[in-house]
VOFI-625181 format. One record per residue: residue number from 1; x, y, z of N, C-alpha, C in turn. Coordinates in nm, 2 decimals. Atoms other than C-alpha are relative to their C-alpha. Layout:
N
   num      nc1      nc2      nc3     cac1     cac2     cac3      cc1      cc2      cc3
   NUM        X        Y        Z        X        Y        Z        X        Y        Z
...
# end
This chain:
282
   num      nc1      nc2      nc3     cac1     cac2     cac3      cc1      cc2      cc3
     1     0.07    -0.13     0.00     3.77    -1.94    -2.82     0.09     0.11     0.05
     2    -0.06    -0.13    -0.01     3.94    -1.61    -2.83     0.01     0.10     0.14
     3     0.01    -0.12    -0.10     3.94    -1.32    -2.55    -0.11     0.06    -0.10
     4     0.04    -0.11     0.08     3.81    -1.13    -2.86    -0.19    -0.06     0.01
     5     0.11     0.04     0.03     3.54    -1.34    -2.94    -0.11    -0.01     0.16
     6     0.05     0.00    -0.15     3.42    -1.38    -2.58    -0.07     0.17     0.02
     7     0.04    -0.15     0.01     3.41    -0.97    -2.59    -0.15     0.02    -0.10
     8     0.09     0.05     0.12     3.21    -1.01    -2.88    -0.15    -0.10     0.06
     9     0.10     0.05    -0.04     2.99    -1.21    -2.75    -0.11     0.04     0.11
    10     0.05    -0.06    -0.16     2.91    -1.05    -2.42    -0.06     0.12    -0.05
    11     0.03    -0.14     0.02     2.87    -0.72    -2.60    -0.16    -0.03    -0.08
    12     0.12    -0.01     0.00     2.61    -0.88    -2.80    -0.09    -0.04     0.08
    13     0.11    -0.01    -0.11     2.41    -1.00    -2.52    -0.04     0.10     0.00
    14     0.02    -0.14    -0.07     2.41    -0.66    -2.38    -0.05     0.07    -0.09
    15     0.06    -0.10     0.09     2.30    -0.50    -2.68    -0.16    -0.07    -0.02
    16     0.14     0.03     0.03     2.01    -0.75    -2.74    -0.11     0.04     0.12
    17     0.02     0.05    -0.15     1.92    -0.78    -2.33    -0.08     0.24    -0.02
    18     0.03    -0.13     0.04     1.88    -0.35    -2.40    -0.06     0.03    -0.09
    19     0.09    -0.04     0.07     1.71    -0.32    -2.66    -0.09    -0.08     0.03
    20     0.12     0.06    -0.04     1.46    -0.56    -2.53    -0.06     0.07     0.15
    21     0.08    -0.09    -0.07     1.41    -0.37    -2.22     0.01     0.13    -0.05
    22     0.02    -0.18     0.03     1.42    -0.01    -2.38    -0.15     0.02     0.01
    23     0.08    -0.05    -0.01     1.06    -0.04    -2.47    -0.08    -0.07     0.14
    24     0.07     0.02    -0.14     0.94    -0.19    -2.12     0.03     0.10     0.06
    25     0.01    -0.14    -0.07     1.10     0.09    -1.96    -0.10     0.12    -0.07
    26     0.12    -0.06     0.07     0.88     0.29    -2.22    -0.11     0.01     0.05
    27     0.18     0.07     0.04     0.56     0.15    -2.22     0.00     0.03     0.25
    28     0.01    -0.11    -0.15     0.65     0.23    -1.75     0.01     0.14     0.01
    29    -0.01    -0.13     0.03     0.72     0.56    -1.85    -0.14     0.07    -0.02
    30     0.10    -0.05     0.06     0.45     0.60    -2.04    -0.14     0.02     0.12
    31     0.11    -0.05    -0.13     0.19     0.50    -1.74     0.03     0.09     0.09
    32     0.02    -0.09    -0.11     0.32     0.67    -1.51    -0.01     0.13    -0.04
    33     0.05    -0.15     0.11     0.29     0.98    -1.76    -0.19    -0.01     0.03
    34     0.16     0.02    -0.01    -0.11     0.83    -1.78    -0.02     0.01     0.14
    35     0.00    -0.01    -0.13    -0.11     0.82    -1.41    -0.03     0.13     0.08
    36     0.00    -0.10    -0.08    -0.03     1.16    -1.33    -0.08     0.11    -0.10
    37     0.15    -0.08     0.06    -0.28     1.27    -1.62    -0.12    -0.01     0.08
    38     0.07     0.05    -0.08    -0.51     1.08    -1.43    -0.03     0.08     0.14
    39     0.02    -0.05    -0.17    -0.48     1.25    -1.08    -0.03     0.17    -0.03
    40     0.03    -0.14     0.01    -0.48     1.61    -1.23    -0.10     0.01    -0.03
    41     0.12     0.04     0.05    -0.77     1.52    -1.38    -0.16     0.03     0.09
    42     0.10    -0.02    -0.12    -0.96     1.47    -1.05     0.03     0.07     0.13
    43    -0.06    -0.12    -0.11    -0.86     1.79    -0.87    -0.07    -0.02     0.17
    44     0.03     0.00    -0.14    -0.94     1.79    -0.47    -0.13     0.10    -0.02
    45     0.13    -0.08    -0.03    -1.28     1.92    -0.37     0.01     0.03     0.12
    46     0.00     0.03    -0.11    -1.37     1.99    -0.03    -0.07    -0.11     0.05
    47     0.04     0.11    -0.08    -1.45     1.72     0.20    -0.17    -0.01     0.05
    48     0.16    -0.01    -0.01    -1.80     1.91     0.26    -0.06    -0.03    -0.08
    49     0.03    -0.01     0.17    -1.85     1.87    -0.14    -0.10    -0.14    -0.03
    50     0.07     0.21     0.02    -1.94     1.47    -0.05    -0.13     0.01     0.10
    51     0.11     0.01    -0.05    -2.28     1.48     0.03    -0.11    -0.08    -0.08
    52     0.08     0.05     0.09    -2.58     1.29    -0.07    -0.07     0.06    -0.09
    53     0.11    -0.05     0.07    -2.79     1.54    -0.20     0.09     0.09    -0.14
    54    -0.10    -0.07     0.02    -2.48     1.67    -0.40     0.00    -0.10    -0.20
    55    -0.02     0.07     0.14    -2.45     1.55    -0.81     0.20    -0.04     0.01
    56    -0.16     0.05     0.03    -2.12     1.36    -0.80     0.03    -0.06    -0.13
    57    -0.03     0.01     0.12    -1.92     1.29    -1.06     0.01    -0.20     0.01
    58    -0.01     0.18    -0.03    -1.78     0.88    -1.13     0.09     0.01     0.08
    59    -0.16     0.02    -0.13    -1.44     0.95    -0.93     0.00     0.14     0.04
    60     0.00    -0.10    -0.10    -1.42     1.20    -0.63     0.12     0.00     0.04
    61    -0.17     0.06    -0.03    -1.09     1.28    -0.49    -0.01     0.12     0.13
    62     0.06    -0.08    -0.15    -1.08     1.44    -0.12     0.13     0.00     0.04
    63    -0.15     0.00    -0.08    -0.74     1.53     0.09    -0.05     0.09     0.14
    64     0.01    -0.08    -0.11    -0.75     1.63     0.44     0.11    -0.10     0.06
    65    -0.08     0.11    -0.11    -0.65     1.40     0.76    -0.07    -0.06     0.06
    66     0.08     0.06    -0.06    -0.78     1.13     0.90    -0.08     0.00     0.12
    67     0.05    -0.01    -0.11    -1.03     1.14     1.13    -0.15    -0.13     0.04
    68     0.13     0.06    -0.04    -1.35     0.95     1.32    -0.10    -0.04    -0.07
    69     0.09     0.01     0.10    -1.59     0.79     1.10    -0.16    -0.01     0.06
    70     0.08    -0.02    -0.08    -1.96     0.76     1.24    -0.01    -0.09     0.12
    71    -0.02     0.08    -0.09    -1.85     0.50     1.47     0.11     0.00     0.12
    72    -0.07    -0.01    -0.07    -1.60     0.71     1.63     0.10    -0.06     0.03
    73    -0.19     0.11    -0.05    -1.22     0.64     1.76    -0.05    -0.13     0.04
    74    -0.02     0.14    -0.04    -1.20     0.28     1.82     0.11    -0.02     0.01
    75    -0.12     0.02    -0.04    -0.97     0.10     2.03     0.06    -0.13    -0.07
    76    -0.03     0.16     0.06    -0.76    -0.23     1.87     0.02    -0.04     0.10
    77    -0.01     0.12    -0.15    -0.78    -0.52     2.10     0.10    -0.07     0.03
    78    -0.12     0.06    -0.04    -0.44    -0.63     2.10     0.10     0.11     0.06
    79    -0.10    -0.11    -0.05    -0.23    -0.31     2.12    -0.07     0.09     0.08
    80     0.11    -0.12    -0.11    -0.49    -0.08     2.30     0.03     0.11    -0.07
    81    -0.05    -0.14     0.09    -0.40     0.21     2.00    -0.16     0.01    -0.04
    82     0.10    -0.04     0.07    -0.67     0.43     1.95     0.01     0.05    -0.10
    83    -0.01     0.00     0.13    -0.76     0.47     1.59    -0.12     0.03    -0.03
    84     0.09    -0.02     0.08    -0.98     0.55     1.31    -0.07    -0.14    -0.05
    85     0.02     0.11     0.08    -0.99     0.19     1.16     0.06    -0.08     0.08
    86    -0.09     0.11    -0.06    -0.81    -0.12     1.29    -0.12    -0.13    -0.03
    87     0.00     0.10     0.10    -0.81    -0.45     1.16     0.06    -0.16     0.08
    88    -0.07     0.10    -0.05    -0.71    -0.79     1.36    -0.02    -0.11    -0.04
    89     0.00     0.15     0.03    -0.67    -1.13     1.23     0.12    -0.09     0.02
    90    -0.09     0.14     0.00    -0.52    -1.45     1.31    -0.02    -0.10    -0.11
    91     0.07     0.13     0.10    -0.49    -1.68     1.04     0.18    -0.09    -0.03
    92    -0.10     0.13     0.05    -0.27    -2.01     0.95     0.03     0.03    -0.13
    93    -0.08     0.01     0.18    -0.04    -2.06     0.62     0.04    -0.15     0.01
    94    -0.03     0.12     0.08     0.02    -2.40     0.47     0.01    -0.03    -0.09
    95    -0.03     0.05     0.19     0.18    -2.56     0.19     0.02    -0.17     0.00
    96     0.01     0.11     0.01     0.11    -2.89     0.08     0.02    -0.03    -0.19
    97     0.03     0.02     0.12     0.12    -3.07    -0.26     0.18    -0.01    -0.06
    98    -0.11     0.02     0.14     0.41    -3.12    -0.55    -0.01     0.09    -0.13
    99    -0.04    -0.10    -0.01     0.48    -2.83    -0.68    -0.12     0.07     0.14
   100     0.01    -0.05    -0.14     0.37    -2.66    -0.26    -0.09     0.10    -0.10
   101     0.14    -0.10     0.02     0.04    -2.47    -0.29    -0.02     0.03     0.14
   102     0.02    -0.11    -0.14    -0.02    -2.22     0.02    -0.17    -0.03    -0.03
   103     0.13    -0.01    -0.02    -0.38    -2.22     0.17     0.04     0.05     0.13
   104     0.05    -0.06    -0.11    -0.48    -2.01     0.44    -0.13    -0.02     0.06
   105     0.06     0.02    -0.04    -0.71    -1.99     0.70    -0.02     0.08     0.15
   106     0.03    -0.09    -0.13    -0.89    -1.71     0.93    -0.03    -0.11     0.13
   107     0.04     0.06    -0.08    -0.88    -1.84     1.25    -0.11     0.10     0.10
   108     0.09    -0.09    -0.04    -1.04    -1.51     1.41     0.04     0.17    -0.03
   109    -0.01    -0.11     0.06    -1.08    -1.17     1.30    -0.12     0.10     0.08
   110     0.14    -0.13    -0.01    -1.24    -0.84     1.44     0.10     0.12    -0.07
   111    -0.07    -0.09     0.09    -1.24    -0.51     1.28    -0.11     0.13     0.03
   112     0.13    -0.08    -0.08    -1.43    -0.14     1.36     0.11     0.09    -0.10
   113    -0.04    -0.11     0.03    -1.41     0.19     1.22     0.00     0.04    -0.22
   114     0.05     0.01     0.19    -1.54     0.12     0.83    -0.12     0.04    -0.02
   115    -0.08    -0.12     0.05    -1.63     0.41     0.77     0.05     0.02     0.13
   116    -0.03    -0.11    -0.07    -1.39     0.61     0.86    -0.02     0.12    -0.08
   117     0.08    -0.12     0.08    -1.39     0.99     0.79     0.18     0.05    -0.08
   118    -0.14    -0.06     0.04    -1.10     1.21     0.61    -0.07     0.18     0.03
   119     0.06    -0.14    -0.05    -1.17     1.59     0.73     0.13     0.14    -0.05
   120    -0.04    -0.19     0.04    -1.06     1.98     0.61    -0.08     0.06     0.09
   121     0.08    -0.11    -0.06    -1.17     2.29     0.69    -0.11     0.02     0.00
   122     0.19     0.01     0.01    -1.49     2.22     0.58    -0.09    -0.11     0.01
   123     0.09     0.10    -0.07    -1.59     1.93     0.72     0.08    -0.14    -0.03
   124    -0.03     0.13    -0.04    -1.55     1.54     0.73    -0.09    -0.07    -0.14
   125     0.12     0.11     0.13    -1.62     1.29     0.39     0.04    -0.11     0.06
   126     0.03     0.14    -0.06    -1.69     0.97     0.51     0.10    -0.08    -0.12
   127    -0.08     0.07     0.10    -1.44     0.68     0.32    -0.03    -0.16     0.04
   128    -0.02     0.13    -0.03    -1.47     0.32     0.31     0.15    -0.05     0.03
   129    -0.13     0.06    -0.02    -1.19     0.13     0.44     0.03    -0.15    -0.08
   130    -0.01     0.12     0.09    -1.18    -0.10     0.14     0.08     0.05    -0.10
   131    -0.08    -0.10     0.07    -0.97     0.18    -0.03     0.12     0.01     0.02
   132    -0.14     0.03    -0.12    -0.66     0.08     0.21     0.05    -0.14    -0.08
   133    -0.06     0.17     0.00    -0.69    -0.34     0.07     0.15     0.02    -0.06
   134    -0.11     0.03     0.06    -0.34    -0.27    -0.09     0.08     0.05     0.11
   135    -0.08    -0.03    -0.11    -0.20    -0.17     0.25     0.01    -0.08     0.04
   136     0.04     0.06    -0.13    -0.35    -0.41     0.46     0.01    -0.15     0.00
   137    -0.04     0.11    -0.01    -0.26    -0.75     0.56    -0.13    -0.09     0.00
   138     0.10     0.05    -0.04    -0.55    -0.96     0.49    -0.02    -0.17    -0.15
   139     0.00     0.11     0.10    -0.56    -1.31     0.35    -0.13    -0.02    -0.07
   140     0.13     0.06     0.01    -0.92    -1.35     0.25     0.04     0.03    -0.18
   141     0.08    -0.03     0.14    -0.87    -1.11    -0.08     0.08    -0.15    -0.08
   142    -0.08     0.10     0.10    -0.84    -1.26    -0.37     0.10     0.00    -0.13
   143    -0.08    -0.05     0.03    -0.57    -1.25    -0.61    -0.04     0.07    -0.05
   144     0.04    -0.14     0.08    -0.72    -1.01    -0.83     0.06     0.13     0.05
   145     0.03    -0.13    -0.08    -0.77    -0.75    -0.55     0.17    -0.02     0.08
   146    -0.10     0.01    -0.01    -0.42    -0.89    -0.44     0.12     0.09    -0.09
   147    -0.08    -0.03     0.12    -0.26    -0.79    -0.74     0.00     0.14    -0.03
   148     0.06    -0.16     0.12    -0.46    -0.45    -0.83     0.04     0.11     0.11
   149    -0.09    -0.06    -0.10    -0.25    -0.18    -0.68    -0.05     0.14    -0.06
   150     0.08    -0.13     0.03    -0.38     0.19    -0.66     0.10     0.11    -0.04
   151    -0.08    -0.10     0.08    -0.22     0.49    -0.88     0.09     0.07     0.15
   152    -0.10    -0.03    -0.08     0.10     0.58    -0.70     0.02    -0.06     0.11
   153     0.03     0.07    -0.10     0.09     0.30    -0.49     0.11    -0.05     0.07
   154    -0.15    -0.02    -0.05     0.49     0.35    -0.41    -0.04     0.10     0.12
   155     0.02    -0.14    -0.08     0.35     0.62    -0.20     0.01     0.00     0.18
   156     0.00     0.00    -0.10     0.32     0.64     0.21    -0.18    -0.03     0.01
   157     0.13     0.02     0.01     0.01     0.47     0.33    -0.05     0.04     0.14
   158     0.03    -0.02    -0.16    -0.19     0.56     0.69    -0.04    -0.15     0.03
   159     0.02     0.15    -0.02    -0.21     0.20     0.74     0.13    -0.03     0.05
   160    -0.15     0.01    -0.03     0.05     0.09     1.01    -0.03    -0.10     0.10
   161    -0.01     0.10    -0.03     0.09    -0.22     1.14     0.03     0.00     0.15
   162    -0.04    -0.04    -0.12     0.13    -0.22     1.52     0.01    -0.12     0.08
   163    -0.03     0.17    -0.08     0.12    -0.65     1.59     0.00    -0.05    -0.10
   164    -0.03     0.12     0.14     0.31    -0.87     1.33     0.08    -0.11     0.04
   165    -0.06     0.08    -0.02     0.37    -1.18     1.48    -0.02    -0.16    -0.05
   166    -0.03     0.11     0.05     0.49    -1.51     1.35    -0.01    -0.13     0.04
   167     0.03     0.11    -0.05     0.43    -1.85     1.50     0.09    -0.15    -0.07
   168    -0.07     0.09     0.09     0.63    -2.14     1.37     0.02    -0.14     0.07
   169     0.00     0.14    -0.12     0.62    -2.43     1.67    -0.16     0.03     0.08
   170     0.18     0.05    -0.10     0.31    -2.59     1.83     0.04     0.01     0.15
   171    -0.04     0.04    -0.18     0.50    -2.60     2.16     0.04     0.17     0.00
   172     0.00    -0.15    -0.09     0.59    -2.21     2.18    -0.03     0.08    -0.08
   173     0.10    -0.13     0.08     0.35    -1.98     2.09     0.06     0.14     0.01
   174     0.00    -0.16    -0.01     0.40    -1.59     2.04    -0.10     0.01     0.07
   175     0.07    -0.01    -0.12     0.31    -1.39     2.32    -0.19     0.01    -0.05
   176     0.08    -0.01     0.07    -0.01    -1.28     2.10    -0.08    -0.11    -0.03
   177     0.04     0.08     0.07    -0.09    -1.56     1.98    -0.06    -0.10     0.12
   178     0.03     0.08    -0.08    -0.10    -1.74     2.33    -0.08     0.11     0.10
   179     0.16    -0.10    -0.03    -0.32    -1.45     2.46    -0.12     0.00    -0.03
   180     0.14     0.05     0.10    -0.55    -1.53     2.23    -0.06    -0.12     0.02
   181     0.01     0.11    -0.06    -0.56    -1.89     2.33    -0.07    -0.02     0.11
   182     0.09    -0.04    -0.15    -0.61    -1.76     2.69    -0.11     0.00     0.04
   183     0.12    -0.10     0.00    -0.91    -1.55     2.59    -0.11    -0.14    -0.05
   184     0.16     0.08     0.09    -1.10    -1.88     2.40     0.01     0.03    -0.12
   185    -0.02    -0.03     0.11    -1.03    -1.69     2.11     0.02    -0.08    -0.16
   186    -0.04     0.10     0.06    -0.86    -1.94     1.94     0.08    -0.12     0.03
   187     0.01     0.13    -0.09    -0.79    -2.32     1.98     0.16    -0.02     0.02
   188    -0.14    -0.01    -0.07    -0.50    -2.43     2.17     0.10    -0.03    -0.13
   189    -0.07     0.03     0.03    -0.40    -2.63     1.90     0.05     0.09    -0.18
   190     0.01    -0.11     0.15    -0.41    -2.35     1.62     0.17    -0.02    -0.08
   191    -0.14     0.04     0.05    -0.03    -2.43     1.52     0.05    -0.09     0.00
   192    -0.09     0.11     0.05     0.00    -2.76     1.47    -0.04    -0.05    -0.13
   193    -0.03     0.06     0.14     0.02    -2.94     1.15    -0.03     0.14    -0.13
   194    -0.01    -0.15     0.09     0.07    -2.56     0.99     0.12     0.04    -0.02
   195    -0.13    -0.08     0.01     0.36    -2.38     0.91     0.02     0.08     0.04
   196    -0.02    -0.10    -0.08     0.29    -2.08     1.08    -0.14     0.09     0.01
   197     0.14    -0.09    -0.08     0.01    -1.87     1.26     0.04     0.14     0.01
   198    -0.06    -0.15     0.00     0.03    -1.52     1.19    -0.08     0.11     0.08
   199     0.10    -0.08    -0.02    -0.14    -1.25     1.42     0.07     0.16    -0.07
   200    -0.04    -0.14     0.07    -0.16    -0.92     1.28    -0.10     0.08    -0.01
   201     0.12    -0.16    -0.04    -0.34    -0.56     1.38     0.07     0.06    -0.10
   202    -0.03    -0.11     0.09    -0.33    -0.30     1.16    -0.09     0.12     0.07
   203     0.09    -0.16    -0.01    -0.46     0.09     1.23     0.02     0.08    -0.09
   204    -0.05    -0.16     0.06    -0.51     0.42     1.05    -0.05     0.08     0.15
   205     0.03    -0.11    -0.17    -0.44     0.66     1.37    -0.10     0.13    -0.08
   206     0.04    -0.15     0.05    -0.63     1.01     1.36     0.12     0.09    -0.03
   207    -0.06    -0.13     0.02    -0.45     1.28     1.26     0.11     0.01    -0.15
   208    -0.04     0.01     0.13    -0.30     1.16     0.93     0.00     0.06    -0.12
   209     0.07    -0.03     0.10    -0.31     1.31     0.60     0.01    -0.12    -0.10
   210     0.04     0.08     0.05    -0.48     1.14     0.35    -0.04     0.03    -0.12
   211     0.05    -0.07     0.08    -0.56     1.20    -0.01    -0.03    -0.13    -0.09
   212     0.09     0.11     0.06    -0.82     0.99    -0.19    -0.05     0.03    -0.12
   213     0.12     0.00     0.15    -0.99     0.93    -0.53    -0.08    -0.13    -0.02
   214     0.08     0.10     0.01    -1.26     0.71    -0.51    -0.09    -0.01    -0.06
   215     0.16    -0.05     0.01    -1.63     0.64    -0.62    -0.07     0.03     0.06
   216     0.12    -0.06    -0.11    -1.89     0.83    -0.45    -0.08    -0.12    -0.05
   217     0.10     0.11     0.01    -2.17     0.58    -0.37    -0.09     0.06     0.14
   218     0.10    -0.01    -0.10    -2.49     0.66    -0.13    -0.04    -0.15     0.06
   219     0.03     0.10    -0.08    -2.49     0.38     0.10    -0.11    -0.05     0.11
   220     0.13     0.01    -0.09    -2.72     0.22     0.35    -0.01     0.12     0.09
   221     0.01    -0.03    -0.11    -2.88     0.47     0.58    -0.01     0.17    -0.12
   222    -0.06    -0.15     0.11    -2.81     0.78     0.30     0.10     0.10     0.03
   223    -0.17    -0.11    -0.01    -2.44     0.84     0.36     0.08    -0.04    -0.09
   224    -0.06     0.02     0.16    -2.25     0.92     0.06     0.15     0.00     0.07
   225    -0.12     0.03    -0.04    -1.92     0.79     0.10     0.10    -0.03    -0.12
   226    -0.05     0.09     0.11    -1.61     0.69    -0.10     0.04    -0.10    -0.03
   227    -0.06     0.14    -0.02    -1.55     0.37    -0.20     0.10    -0.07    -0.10
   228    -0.11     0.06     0.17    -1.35     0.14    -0.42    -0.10    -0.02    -0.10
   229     0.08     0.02     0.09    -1.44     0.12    -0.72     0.03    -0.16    -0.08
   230    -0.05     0.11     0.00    -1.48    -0.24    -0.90     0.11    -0.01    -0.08
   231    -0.11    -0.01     0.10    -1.28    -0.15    -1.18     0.04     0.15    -0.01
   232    -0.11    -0.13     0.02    -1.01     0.10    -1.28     0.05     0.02     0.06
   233    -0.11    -0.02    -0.07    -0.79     0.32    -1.14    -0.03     0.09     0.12
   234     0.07    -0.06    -0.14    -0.86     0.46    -0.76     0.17     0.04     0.07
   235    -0.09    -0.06    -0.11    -0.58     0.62    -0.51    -0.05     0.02     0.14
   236    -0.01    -0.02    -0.11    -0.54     0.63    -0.17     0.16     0.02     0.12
   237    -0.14    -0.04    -0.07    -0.18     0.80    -0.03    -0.03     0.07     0.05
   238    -0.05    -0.07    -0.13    -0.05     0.95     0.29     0.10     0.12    -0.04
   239    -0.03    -0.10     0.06     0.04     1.25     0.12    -0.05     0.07    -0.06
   240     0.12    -0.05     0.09    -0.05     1.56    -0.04     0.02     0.04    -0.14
   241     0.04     0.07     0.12    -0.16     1.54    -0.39     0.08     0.13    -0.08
   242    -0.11    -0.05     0.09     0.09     1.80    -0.52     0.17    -0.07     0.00
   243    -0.11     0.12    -0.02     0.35     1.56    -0.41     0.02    -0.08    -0.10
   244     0.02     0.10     0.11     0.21     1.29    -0.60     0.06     0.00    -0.14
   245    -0.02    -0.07     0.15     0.19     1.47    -0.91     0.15     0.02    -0.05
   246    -0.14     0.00     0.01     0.53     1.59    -0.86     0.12    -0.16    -0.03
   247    -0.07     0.14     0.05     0.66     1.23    -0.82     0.00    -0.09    -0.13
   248    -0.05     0.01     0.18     0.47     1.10    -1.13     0.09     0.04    -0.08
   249    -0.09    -0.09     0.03     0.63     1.37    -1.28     0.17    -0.04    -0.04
   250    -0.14     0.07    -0.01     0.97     1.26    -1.19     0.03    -0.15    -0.06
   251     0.04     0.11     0.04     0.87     0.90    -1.26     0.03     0.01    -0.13
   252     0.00     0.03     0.15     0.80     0.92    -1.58     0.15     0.05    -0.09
   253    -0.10    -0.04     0.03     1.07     1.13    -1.66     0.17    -0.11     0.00
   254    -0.05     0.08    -0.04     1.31     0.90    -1.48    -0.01    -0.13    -0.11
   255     0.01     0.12     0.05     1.19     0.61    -1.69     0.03    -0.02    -0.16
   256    -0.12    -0.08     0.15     1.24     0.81    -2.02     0.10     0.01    -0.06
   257    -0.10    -0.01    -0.03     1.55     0.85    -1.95     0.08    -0.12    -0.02
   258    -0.07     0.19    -0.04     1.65     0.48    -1.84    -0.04    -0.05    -0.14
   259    -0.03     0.10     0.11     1.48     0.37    -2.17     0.10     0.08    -0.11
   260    -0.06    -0.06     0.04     1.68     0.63    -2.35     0.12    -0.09    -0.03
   261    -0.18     0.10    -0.05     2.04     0.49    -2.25    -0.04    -0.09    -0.03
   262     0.00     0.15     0.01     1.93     0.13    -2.29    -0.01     0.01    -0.12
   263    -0.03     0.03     0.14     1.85     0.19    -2.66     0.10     0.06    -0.04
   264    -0.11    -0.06     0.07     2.14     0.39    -2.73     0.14    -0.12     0.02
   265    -0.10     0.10    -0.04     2.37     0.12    -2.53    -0.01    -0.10    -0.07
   266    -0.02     0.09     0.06     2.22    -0.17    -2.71    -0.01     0.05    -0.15
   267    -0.05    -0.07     0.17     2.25     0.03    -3.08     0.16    -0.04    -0.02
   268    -0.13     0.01     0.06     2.62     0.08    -2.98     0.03    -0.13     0.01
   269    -0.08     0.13    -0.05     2.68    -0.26    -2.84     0.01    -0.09    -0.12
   270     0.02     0.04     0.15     2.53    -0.40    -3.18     0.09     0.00    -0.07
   271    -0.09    -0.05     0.10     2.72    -0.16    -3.37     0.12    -0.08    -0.01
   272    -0.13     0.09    -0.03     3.04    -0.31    -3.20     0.01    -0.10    -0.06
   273     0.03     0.13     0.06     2.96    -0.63    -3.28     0.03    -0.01    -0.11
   274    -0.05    -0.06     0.15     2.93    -0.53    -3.64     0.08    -0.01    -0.04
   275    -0.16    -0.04     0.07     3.22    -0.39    -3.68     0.08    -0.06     0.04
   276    -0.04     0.08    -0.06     3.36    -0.61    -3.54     0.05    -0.13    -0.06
   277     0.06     0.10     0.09     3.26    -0.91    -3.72     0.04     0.01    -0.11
   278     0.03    -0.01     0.15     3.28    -0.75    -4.03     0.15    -0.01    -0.04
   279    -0.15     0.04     0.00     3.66    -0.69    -3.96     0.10    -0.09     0.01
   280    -0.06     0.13    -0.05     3.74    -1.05    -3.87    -0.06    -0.08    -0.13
   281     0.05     0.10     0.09     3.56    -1.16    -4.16     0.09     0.02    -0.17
   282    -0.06    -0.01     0.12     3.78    -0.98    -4.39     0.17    -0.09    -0.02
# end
């Protein structure tokens, strides 16, 4: 085999390998083009706007900063951070089987501050904190709600982790973890025959900004709030929504671009080839 032919050959890779992702970068382009149709779409209201007695639309979209939901600052019981929300679970991971299948297992969980609020100048809309699941460390969902990630979901979340500890021996616990033990909480022998015991708090502090598009829903008690919706597309980033936009923006652009060059690289690389070929054949 030649040097030449070797060239030749490499070039066509790279021409096929390119023209096979041109239209993937496309078809990313293109959403994130639909994406940031999407969000202009559902302009910011005021936060007073979410009321029960109020005709809402199917998707609401609210930006202020986080604040107090009707359950007030709450404190997390591992770090003592006061917060809007906060989220604590212990739970085991194990893999068993041929081809290793992972199963988990809550060992204990508390949680406060669902609702919370998002607040402007004109008041406070109540939010579910089910609007976060793509922030938040929680083994229960399931892959679906695993998998389904909210428009600009590269974005900055108010969801911040403040105890992520790892466990991996039955004989020495994390300090957390053997706190927990202390308390009764959970059993001594919570890390044995596992692979690892994970505790982990989460919070959204107050003072955040926060910019949401959810479903309005009147919930028990008749507080209209936003929630996830089951299906489609919903947002929830730590940022404000001219940002976003702008980023789409860029995004798409960016992606445009990338497929651009990739079909023009694998045309020429082809081309090469070609001509190539065609001169070796004479």
């Amino acid at each position: 085999m030649t040097f030449l032919t070797v060239v030749v050959a490499i070039l066509g890779f790279v021409g096929y390998a390119m023209l096979v992702l041109a239209p993937v970068l496309l078809a990313l382009a293109v959403s994130e083009g639909r994406q940031h149709r999407w969000v202009r779409q559902h302009p910011v209201s005021p936060c007073a706007a979410l009321r029960p007695d109020a005709r809402l639309p199917r998707r609401f979209a609210v930006y202020g900063e986080t604040a107090p939901g009707p359950a007030g600052l709450v404190v997390a019981p591992l770090s003592g951070v006061e917060a809007v929300w906060f989220r604590t679970t212990v739970y085991t991971v194990d893999s068993a089987g041929d081809p290793p299948l992972t199963s988990t297992n809550v060992l204990w969980e508390q949680s406060a501050g669902d609702l919370f609020g998002v607040a402007d100048g004109t008041g406070t809309a109540v939010v579910s904190a089910r609007l976060l699941q793509a922030a938040v460390d929680d083994p229960r969902l399931s892959v679906w709600a695993q998998t389904r990630l909210p428009v600009a979901h590269d974005g900055p979340t108010p969801v911040r982790t403040v105890v992520g500890e790892k466990t991996t021996s039955p004989r020495r616990h994390g300090r957390w973890l053997q706190d927990l033990i202390d308390r009764g909480l959970v059993p001594a022998d919570a890390a044995r025959r596992v692979d690892r015991v994970w505790v982990v708090e989460q919070v959204v502090p107050p003072g955040l900004p926060l910019h949401v598009i959810g479903r309005p829903a009147i919930l028990d008690g008749g507080v209209a709030a936003l929630t996830l919706p089951r299906t489609g597309r919903y947002l929830a980033v730590s940022r404000e929504p001219t940002e976003t936009e702008r980023k789409l923006v860029g995004d798409r652009a960016y992606g445009m671009g990338c497929a651009l060059w990739a079909a023009v690289v694998g045309v020429a690389s082809l081309a090469v080839v070609w001509a190539v070929s065609f001169a070796m054949s004479r």
